[in-house]
Each structure stands twice: as structure tokens, then as C-alpha cells.
MDTraj code that builds the backbone (N, CA, C; nanometers):
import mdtraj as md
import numpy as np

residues = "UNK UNK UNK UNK UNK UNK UNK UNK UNK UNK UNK UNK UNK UNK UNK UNK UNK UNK UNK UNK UNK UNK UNK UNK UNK UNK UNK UNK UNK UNK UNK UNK UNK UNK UNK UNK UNK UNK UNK UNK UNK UNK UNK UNK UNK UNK UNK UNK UNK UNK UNK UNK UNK UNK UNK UNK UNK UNK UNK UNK UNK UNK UNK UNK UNK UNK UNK UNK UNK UNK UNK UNK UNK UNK UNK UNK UNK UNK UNK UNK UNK UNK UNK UNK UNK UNK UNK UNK UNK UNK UNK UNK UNK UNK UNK UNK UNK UNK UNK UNK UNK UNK UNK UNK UNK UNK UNK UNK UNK UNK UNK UNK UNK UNK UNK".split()
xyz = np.array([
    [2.3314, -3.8477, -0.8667],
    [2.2829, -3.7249, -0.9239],
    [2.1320, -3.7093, -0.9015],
    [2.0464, -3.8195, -0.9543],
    [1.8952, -3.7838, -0.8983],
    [1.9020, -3.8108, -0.7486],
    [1.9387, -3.8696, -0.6829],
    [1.9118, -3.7909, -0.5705],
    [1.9674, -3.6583, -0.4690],
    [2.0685, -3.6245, -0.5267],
    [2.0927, -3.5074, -0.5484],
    [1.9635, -3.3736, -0.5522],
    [1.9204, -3.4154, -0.7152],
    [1.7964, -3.3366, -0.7260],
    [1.6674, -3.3602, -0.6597],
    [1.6283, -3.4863, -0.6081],
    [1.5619, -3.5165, -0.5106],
    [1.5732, -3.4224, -0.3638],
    [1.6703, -3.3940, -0.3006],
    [1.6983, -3.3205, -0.2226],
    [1.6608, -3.2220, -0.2451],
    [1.7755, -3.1239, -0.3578],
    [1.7039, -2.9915, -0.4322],
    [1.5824, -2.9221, -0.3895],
    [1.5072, -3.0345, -0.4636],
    [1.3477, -3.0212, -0.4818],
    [1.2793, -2.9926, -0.3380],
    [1.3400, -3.0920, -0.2846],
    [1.2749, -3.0910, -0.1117],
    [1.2707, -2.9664, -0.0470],
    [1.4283, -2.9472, -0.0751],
    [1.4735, -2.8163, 0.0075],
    [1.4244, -2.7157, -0.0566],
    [1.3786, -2.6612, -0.1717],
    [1.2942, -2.5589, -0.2394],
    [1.1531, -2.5877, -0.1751],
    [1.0671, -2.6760, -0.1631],
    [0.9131, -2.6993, -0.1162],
    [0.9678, -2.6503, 0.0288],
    [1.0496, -2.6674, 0.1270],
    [0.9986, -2.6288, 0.2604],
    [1.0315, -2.5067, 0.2611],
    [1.1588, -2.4329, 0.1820],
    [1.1681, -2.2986, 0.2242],
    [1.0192, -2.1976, 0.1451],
    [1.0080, -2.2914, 0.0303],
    [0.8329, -2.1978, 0.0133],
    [0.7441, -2.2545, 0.1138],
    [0.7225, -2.3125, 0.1552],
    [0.6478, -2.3565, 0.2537],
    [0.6452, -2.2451, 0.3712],
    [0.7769, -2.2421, 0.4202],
    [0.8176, -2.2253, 0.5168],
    [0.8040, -2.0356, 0.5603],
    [0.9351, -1.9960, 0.4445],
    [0.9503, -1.8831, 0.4278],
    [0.8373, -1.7829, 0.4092],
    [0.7354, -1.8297, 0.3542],
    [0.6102, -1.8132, 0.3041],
    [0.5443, -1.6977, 0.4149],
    [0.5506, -1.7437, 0.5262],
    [0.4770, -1.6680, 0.6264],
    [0.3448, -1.6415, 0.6349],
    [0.2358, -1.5748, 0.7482],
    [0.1443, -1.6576, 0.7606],
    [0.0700, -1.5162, 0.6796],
    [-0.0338, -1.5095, 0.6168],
    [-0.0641, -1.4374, 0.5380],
    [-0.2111, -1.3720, 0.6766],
    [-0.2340, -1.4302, 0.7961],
    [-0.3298, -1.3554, 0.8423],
    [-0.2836, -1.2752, 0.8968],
    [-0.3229, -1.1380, 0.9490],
    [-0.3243, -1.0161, 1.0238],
    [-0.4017, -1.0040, 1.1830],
    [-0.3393, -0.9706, 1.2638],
    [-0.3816, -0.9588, 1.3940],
    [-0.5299, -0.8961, 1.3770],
    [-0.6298, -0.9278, 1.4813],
    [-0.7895, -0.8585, 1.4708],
    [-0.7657, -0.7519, 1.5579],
    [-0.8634, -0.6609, 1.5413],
    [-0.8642, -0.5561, 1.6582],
    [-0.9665, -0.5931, 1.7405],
    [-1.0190, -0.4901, 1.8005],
    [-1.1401, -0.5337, 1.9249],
    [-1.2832, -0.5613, 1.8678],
    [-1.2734, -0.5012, 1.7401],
    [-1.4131, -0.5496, 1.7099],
    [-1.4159, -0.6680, 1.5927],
    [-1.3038, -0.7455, 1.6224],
    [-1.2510, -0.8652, 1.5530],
    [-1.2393, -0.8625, 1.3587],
    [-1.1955, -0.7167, 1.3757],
    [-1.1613, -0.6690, 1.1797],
    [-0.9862, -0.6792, 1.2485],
    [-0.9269, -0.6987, 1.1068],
    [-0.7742, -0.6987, 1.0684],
    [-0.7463, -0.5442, 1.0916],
    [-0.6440, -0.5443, 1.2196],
    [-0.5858, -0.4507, 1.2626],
    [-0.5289, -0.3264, 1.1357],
    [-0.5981, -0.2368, 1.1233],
    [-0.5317, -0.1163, 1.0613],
    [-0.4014, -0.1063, 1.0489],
    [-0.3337, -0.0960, 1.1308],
    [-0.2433, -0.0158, 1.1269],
    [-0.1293, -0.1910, 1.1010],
    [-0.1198, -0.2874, 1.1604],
    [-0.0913, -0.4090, 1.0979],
    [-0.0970, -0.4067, 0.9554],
    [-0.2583, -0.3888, 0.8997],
    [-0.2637, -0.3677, 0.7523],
    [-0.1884, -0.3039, 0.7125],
    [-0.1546, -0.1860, 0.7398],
    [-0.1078, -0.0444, 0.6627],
    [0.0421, -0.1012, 0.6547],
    [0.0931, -0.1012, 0.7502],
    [0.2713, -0.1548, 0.7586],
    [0.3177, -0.2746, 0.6446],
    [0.2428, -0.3931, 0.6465],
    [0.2419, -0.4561, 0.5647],
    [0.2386, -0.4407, 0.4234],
    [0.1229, -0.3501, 0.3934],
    [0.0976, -0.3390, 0.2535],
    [0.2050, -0.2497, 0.2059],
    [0.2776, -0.2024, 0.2938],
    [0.3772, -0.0879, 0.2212],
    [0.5193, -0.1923, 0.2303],
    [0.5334, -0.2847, 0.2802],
    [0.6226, -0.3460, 0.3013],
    [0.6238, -0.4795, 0.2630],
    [0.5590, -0.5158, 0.1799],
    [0.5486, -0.6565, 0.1439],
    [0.4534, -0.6053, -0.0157],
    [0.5477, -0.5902, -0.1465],
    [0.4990, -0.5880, -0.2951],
    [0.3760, -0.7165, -0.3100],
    [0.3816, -0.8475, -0.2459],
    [0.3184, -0.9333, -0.3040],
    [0.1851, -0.9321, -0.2015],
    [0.1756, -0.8868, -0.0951],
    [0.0961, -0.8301, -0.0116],
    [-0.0048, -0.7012, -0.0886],
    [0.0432, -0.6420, -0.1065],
    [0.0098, -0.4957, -0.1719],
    [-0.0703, -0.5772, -0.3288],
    [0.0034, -0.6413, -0.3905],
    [-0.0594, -0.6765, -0.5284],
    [-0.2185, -0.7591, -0.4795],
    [-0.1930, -0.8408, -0.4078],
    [-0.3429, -0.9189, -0.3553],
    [-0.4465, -0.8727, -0.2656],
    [-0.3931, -0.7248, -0.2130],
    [-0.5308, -0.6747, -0.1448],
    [-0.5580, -0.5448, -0.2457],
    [-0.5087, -0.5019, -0.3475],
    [-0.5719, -0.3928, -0.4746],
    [-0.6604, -0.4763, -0.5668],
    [-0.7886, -0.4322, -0.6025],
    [-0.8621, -0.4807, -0.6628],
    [-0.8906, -0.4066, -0.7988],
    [-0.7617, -0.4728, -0.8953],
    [-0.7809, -0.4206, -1.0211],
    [-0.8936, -0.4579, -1.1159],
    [-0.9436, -0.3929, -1.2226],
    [-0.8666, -0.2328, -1.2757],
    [-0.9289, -0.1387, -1.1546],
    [-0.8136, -0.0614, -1.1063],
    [-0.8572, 0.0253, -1.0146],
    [-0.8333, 0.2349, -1.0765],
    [-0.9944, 0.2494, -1.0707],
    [-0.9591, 0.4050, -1.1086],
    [-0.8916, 0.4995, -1.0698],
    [-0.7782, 0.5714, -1.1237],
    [-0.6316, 0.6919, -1.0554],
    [-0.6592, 0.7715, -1.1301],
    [-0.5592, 0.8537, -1.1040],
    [-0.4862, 0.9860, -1.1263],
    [-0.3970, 0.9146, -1.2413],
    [-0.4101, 0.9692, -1.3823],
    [-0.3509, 0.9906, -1.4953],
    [-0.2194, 0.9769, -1.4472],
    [-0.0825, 0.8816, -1.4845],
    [0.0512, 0.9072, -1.4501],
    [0.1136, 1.0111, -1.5258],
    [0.0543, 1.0589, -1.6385],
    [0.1206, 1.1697, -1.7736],
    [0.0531, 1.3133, -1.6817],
    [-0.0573, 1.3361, -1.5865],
    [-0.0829, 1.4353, -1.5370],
    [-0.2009, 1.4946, -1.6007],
    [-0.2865, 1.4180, -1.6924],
    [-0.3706, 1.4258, -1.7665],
    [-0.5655, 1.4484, -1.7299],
    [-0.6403, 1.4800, -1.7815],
    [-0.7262, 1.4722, -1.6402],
    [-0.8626, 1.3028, -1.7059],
    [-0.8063, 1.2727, -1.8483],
    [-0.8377, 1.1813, -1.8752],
    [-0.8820, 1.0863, -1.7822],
    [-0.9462, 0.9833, -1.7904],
    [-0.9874, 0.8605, -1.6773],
    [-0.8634, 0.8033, -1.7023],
    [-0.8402, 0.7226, -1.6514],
    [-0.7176, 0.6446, -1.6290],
    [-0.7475, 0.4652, -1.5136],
    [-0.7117, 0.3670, -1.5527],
    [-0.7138, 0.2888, -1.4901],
    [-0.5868, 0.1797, -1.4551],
    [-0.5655, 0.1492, -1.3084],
    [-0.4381, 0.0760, -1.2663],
    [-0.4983, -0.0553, -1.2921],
    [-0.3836, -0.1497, -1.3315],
    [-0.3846, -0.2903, -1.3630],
    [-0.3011, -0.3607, -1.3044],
    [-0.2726, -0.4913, -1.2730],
    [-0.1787, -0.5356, -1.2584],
    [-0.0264, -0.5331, -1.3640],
    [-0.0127, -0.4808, -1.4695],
    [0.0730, -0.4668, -1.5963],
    [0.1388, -0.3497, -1.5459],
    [0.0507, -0.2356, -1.5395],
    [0.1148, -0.0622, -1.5128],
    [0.1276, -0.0349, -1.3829],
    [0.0752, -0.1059, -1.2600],
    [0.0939, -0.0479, -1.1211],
    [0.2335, -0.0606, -1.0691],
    [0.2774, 0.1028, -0.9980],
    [0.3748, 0.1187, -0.9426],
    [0.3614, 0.0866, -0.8270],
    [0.4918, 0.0144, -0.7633],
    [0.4600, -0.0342, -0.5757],
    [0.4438, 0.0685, -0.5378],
    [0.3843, 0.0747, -0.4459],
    [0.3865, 0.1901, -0.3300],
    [0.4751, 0.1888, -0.2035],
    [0.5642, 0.2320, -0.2012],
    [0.6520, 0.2294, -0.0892],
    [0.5909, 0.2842, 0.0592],
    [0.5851, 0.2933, 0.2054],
    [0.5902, 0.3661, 0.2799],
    [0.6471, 0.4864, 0.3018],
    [0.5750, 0.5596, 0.4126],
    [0.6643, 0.6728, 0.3960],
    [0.7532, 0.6560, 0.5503],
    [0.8762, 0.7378, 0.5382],
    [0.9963, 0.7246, 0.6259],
    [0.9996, 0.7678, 0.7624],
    [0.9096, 0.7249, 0.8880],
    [0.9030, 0.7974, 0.9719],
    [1.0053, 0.8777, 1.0814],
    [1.1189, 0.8294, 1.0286],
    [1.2054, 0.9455, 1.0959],
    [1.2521, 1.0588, 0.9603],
    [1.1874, 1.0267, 0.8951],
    [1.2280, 1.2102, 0.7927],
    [1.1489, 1.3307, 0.8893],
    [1.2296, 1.4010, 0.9280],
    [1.1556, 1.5339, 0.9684],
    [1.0491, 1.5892, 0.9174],
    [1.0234, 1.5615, 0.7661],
    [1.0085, 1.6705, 0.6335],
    [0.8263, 1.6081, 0.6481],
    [0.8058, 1.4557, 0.7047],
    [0.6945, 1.4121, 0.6702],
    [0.6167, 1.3857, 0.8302],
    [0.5048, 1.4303, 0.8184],
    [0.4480, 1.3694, 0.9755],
    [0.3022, 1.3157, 0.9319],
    [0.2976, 1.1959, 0.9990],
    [0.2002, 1.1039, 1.0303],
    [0.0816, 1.1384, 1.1020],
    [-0.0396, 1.1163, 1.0349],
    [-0.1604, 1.2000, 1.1555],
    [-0.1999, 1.0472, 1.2072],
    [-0.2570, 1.0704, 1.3230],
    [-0.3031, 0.8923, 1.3506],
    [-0.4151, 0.8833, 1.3227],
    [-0.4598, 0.7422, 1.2660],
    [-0.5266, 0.6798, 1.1847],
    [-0.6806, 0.6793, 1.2666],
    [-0.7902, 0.7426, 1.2134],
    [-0.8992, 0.7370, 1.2073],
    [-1.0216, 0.6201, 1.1962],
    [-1.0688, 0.5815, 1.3003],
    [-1.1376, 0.4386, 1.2905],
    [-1.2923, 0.5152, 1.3026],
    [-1.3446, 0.5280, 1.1512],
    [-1.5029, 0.5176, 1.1129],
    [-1.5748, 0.4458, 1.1045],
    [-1.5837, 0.3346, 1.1697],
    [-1.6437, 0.1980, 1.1415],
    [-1.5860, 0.1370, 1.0655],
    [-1.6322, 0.1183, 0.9349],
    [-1.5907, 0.0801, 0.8059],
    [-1.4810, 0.1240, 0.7065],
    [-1.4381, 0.2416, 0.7419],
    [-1.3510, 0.3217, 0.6792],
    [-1.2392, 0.3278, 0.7896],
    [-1.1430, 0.3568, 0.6986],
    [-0.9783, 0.3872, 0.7947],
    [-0.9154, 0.5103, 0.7224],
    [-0.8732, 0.5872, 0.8416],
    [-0.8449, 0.7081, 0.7211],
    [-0.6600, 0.7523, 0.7832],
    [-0.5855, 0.7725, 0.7109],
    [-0.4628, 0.8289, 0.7493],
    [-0.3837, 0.9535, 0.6486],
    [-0.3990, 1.0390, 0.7551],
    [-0.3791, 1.1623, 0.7092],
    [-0.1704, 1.1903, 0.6972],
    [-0.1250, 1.1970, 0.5882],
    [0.0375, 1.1769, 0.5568],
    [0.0422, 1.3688, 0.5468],
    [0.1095, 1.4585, 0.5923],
    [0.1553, 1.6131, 0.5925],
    [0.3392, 1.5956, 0.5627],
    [0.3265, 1.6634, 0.4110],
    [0.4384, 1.7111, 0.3742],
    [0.5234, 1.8192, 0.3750],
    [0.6443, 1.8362, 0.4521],
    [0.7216, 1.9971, 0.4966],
    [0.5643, 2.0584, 0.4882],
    [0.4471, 2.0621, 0.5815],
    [0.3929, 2.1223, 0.6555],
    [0.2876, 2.2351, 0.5187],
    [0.2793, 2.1516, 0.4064],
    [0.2592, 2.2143, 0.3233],
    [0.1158, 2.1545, 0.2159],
    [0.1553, 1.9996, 0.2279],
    [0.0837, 1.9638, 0.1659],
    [0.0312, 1.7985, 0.2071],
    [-0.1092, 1.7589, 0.1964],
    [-0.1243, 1.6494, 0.2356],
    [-0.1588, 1.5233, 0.1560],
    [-0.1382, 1.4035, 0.1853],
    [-0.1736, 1.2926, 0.1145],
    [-0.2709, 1.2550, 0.1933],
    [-0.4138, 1.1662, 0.1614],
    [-0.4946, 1.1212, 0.2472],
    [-0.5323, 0.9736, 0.2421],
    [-0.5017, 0.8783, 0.2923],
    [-0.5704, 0.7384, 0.2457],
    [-0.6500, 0.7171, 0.3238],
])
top = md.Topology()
chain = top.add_chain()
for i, resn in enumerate(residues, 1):
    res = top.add_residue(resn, chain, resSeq=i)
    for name in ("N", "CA", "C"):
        top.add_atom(name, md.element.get_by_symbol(name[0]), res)
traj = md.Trajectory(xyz[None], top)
């Protein structure tokens, strides 16, 4: 039986080990972490997304309120990606300002999100 759980144990440390995956991001040409690498990731990996937001981070009221409002790790909703084969949504390509990255999201042609 303990070695049984001896095993267990083993086999839990390598698949965290393992499974884990490598937490760096490809560089671009001017040797910063690829944008658009970033962007895919953070919408696709919750525990990714929780360690590059630097809470308390100032939002938009979730009640619609115009109050200050601040995200925490306790109240933050994941952020999902958006679906690039929905018709309804189109992708502007991503803006390299030096320091800034900007991506422009257009909804049924109506309304925009900006990060």
C-alpha cells in the first residue's frame, strides 16, 4: 500500500511538472513577447490571464453604475476570446506603438471594443 502511494505521489509531481508548460512567450524583432502570442494566450489560458492582470485594477461598474469600481482577484470575470469565424465580429490587426499594443474588436459593424 505505501508504495502504492509512493508511486501516486510521483506520478502527480511529473504530470505538474510536466503538463505545466513553458510559461515563456515567443520575442518579436525587437526582442518584447510577441503580441499577438500574448493576446491568444491570455484569452485561452484562465491561469495565464490571472498572472499578467495587476490587481486591484480600475473598470467599468458590473451593476452599470458610473461609481469607481475596482477588479480583484475575488470578483474578476475570465475573459474569454472572441470567435473568429462568427461573421457578426471582425478583428482589426493589431497596432505596434512602441510600447503600446492596440486591437481594435467591430461588432455586427456597429459597435467597437478597443484593447
Amino acid at each position: 500500500m505505501q508504495n502504492r502511494i509512493k508511486h501516486l505521489l510521483l506520478f502527480a509531481v511529473i504530470c505538474l511538472t510536466s503538463c505545466g508548460g513553458d510559461d515563456k512567450l515567443p520575442l518579436d524583432d525587437k526582442g518584447r513577447e510577441d503580441f499577438i502570442s500574448f493576446y491568444e494566450r491570455f484569452y485561452r489560458d484562465s491561469s495565464f490571464q490571472m498572472q499578467r492582470i495587476e490587481f486591484p485594477m480600475l473598470g467599468n461598474n458590473p451593476d452599470g453604475s458610473t461609481e469607481r469600481f475596482f477588479w480583484d482577484e475575488e470578483n474578476w470575470v475570465y475573459q474569454k476570446g472572441i470567435d473568429p469565424e462568427d461573421e457578426d465580429i471582425k478583428l482589426v490587426p493589431f497596432y505596434d506603438m512602441e510600447e503600446l499594443m492596440r486591437a481594435r474588436i467591430i461588432l455586427q459593424n456597429r459597435f467597437m471594443i478597443e484593447n
